[in-house]
C-alpha positions as CSV (number, residue, x, y, z in Angstrom):
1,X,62.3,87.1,109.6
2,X,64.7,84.8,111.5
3,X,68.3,86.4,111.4
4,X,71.1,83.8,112.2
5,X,73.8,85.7,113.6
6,X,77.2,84.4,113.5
7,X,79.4,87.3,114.0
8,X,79.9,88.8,117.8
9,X,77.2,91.1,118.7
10,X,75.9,92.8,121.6
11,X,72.9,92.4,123.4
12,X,71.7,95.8,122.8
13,X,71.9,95.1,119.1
14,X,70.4,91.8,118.8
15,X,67.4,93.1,120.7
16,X,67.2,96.6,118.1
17,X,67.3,93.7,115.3
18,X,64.6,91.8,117.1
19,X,62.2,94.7,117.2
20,X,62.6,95.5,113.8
21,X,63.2,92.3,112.2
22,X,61.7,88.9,113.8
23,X,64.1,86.1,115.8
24,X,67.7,86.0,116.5
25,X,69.6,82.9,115.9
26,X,73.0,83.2,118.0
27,X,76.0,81.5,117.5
28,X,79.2,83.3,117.4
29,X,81.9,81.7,115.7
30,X,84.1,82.5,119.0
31,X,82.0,79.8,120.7
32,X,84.4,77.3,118.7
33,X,87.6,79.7,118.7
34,X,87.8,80.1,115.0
35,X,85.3,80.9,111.4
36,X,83.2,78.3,110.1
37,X,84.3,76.7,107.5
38,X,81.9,76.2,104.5
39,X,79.8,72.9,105.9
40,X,80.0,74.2,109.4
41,X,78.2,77.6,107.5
42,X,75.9,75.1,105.7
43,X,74.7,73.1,109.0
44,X,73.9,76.2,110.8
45,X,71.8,78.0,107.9
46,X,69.7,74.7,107.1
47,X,69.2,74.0,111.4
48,X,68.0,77.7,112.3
49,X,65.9,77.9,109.1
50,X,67.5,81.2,108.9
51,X,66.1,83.9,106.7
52,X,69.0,86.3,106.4
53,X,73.0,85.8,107.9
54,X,75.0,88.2,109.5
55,X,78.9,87.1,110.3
56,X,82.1,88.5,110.5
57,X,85.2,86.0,109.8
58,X,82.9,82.8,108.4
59,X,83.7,81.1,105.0
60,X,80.9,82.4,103.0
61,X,81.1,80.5,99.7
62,X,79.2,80.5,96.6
63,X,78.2,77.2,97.6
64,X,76.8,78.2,101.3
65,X,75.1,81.3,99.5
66,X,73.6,79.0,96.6
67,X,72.0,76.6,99.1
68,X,69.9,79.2,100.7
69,X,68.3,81.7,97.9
70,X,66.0,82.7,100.4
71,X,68.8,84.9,102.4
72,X,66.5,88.9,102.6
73,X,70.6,89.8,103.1
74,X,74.2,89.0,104.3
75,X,75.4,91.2,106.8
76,X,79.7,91.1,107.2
77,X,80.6,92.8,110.4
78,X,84.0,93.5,108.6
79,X,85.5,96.6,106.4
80,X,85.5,94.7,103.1
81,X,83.2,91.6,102.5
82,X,86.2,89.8,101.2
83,X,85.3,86.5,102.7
84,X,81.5,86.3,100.8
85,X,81.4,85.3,97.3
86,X,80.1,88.6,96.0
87,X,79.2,87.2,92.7
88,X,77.2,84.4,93.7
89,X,74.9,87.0,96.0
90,X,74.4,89.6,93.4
91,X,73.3,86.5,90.7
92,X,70.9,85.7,93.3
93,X,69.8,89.6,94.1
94,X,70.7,88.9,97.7
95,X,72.3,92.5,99.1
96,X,75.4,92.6,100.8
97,X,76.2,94.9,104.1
98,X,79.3,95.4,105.2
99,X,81.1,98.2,108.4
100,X,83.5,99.9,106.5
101,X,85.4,102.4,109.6
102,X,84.2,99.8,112.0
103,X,88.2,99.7,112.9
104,X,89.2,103.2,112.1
105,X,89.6,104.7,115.7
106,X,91.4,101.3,116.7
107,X,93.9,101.2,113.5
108,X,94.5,105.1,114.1
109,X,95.0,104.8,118.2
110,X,97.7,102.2,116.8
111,X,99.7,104.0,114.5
112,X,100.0,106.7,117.0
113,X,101.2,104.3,119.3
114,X,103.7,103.1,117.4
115,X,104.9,105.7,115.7
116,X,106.2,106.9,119.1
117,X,107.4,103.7,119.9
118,X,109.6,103.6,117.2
119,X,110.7,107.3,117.3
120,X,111.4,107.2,121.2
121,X,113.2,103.6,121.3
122,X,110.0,102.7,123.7
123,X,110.7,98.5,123.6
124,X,114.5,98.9,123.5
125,X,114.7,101.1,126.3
126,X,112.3,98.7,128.7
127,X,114.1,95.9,127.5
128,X,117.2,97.6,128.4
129,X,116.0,98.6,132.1
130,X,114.1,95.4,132.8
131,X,118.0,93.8,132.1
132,X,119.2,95.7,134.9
133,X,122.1,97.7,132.4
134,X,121.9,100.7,133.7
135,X,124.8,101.8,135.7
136,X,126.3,104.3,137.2
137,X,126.4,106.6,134.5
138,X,123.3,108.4,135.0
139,X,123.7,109.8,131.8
140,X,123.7,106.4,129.7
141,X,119.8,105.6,128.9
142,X,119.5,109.4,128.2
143,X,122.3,109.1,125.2
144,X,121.4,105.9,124.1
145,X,117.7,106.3,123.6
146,X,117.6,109.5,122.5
147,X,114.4,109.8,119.7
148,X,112.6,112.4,117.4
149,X,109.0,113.8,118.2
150,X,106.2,113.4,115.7
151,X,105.7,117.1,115.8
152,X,106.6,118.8,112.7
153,X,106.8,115.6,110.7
154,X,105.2,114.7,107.5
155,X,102.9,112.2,107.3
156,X,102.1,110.6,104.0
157,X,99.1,108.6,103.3
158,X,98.3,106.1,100.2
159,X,94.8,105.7,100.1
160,X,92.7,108.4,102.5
161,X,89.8,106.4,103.5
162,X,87.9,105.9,106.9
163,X,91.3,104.9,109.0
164,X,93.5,107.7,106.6
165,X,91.6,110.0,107.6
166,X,91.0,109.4,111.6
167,X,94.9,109.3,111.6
168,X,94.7,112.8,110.1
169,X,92.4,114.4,112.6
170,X,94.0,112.7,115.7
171,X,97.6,113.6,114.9
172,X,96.9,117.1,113.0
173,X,97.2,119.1,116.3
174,X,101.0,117.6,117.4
175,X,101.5,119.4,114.8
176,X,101.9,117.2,111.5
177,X,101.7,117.9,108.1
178,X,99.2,115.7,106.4
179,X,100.0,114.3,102.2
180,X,98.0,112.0,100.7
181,X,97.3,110.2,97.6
182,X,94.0,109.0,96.6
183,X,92.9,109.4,93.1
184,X,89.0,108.4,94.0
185,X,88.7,111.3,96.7
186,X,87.6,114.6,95.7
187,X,85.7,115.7,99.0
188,X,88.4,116.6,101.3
189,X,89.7,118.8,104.2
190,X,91.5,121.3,103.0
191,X,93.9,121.9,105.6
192,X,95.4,118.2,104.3
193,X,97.1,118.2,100.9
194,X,96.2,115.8,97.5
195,X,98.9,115.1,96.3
196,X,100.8,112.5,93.8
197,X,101.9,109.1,95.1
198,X,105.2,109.5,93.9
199,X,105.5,112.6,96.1
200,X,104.3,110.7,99.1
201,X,107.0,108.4,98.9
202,X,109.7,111.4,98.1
203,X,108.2,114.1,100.9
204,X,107.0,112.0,104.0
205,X,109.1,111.5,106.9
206,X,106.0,108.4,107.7
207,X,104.8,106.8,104.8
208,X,101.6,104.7,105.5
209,X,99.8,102.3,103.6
210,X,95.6,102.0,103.4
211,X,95.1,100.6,100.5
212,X,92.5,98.2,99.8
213,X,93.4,94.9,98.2
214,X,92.3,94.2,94.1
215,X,94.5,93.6,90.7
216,X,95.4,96.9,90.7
217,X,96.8,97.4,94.5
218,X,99.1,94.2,94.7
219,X,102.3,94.6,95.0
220,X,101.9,98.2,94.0
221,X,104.5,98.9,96.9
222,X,107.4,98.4,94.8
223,X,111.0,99.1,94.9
224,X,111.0,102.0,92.5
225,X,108.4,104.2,95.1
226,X,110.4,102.6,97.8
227,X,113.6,104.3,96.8
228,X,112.1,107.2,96.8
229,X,111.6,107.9,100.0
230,X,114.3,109.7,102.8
231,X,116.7,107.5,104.5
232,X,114.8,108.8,107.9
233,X,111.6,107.8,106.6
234,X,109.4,105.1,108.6
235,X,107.3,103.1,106.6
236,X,103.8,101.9,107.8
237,X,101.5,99.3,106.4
238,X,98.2,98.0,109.2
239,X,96.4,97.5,105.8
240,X,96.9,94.3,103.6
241,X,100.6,92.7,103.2
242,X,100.0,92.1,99.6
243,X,99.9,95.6,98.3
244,X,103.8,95.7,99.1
245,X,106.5,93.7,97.3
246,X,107.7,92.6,100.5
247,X,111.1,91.6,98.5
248,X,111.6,95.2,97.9
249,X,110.7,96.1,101.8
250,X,113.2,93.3,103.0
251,X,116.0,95.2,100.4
252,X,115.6,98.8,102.0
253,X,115.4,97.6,105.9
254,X,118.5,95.4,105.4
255,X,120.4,98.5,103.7
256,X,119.9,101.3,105.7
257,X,117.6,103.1,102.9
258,X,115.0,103.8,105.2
259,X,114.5,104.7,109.0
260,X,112.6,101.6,109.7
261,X,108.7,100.0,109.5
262,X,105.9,99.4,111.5
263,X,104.1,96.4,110.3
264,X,101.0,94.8,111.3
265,X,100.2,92.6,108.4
266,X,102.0,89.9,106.4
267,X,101.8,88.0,103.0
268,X,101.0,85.2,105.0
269,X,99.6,84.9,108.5
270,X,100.8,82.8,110.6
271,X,104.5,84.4,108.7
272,X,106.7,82.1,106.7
273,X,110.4,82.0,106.7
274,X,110.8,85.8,104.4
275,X,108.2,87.4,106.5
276,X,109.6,86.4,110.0
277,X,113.2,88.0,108.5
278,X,110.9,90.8,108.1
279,X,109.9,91.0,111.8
280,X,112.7,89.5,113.0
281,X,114.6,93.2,111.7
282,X,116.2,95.1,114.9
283,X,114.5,98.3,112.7
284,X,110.8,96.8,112.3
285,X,108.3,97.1,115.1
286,X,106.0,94.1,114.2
287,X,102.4,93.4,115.7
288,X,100.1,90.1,114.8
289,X,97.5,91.9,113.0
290,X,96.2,93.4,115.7
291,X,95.6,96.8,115.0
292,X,92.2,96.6,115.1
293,X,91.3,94.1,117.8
294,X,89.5,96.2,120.3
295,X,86.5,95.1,122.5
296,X,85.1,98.5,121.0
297,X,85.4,97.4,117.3
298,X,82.7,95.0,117.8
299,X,80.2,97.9,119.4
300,X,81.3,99.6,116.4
301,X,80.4,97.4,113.8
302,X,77.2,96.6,115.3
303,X,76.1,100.4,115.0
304,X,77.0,101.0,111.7
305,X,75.5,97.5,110.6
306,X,71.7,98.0,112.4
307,X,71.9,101.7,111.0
308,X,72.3,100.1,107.4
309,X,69.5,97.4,107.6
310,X,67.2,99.5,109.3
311,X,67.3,101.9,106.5
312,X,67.2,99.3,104.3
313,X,64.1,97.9,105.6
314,X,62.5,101.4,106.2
315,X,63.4,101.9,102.2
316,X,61.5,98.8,101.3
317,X,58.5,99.4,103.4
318,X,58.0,102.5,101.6
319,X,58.2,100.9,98.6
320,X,55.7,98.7,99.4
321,X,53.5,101.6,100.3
322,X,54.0,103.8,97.2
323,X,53.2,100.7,95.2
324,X,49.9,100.3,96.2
C-alpha cells in the first residue's frame, strides 16, 4: 500500500507505517506554509498514486474523496475530522481516523498558564517594570499587582473530555475543586463532581469551555448562563469560538459582570472588528489559537494515529484468516 502523507510526521512513524503498510509518500503541507486547498489535494493523490491519505489541516472535500475510491483509509492527525467530508467517505466505505487528546497536555499546560497569568497580573506587571515605573516606593508593584491563587478555587468544566479532564488531574493537587457538566459521561473520577450546567455557570470561580462544535453546541454560551456566574468569575474558552454568543461575552466584560476571560479562539480567525474589541479588553488575556501548538502535539498525534491503523490492519488480517 502506498500511504501519501500530508500531515507532519516523524521519522520514527513513517518508518513503523512503512513496516506494516508499504511506501510513504511525503509531503507536508508546511513545505508550502499553509493546507492544500482542494486541487492542490487532487494533484498530489493522482501523482503518488496513493492508496490511502493521512493529513492534518488539508481541504479534504467530497470531491478529492470521490476522485479516489480506492483510499484503504483517511487518516486526520487532528481532534475532530472537521475538515473531511465525512459523508462522502462513509458512502464510499472508506474509514476515517482521527487523534482525539492529541492536544490535551498542551491545551491543559495552557490554561494553567494563564489562569495564573490572569490571577497574578503576570503581563501587566512586566509591562509595568519593562516601563521603568517603579519608584521609590518599594511598596508600589506589591499593592498594585496584588492577585488571588488558584488554590481553593472552583473550577467548572462544560464538556469533560480528553483536555477537561487532563486540566482536572494537573490542577487537582493545588488544591481545586473540580465541577463539570457532560451529559454523555458516565465513567468518571469520583473525587470530581457531575453536575448541571446551570450550576457550573452559578458555582465556578473559572468557568471553561470544551465543547465540541455541532447544531446543538453553537452559541450555546448565552447570556442567560452567562449571568449566572460570580462577578469574580474568569471565563475560559481554548475550544471553538462558536459555541459562545460572543455578543453576550462582549456585554459582561464591558460591564463588570464578570472577573475577566481567557480566550484562545474566535468566531473568525484572523478576528474581525467585534472580536478584536474582544481582545482588545484590558480584562481578556487573548492568545492566536495557540493553545495547542506544541512541537510535542505532532509526536502525539502520530502515536495515537499508528496505534489506530495498526489495529485496524491487525483486525482485518484476522478476518481474512477466519474466513478461510
Amino acid at each position: 500500500m502506498r500511504i501519501l502523507i500530508t500531515a507532519p510526521y516523524n521519522e520514527t512513524g513513517r518508518e513503523e507505517l512503512e513496516r506494516n503498510f508499504g511506501e510513504i509518500v511525503y509531503k507536508p503541507w508546511k513545505n508550502i506554509g499553509r493546507a492544500y486547498n482542494e486541487e492542490e489535494l487532487l494533484a498530489l493523490l493522482s501523482e503518488s498514486g496513493a492508496e490511502a491519505l493521512i493529513t492534518e489541516h488539508d481541504h479534504v472535500t467530497g470531491k478529492v474523496i470521490s476522485a479516489n475510491p480506492q483510499l484503504a483509509f483517511i487518516g486526520v492527525c487532528r481532534g475532530t475530522p472537521s475538515n473531511v467530508a465525512l459523508e462522502t467517505a462513509k458512502q464510499l466505505n472508506i474509514p476515517v481516523f482521527h487523534t482525539p487528546a492529541r492536544n490535551a497536555q498542551a491545551v491543559a499546560e495552557m490554561f494553567i498558564a494563564n489562569v495564573i497569568n490572569l490571577y497574578r497580573k503576570t503581563i501587566e506587571s512586566s509591562i509595568w517594570l519593562k516601563s521603568r515605573k517603579w519608584d521609590e516606593g518599594a511598596h508600589t508593584s506589591y499593592l498594585e499587582f496584588k492577585g488571588l491563587e488558584l488554590a481553593g478555587k472552583t473550577i467548572g468544566m462544560v464538556g469533560f473530555g480528553a483536555v477537561g479532564q487532563t486540566i482536572a488531574n494537573l490542577v487537582k493537587n493545588f488544591p481545586v475543586k473540580i465541577k463539570f457538566y457532560d451529559p454523555f459521561l458516565d465513567n468518571y473520577d469520583p473525587e470530581y463532581e457531575k453536575t448541571s450546567l446551570e450550576d457550573v455557570f452559578a458555582s465556578s470561580d473559572i468557568v471553561s469551555i470544551h465543547l465540541p462544535v455541532n447544531a446543538n453546541t453553537e452559541r450555546m454560551i448565552d447570556e442567560k448562563l452567562i449571568s449566572l456566574m460570580k462577578p469574580t468569575a474568569i471565563f475560559v474558552n481554548t475550544a471553538r469560538a462558536v459555541v459562545v454568543k460572543r455578543e453576550d461575552l462582549i456585554d459582561a466584560l464591558e460591564n463588570n459582570k464578570i472577573k475577566g476571560a481567557i480566550l484562545d479562539v474566535f468566531d473568525h480567525e484572523p478576528p474581525d472588528a467585534l472580536d478584536y474589541k474582544l481582545i482588545d479588553m484590558p480584562n481578556v488575556l487573548a492568545t492566536p489559537h495557540t493553545a495547542g501548538a506544541t512541537f510535542e502535539v505532532e509526536d502525539h498525534h502520530v502515536v495515537i494515529l499508528n496505534k489506530q491503523l495498526l489495529a485496524w490492519v491487525k483486525q482485518k488480517q484476522t478476518t481474512i484468516l477466519s474466513n478461510h
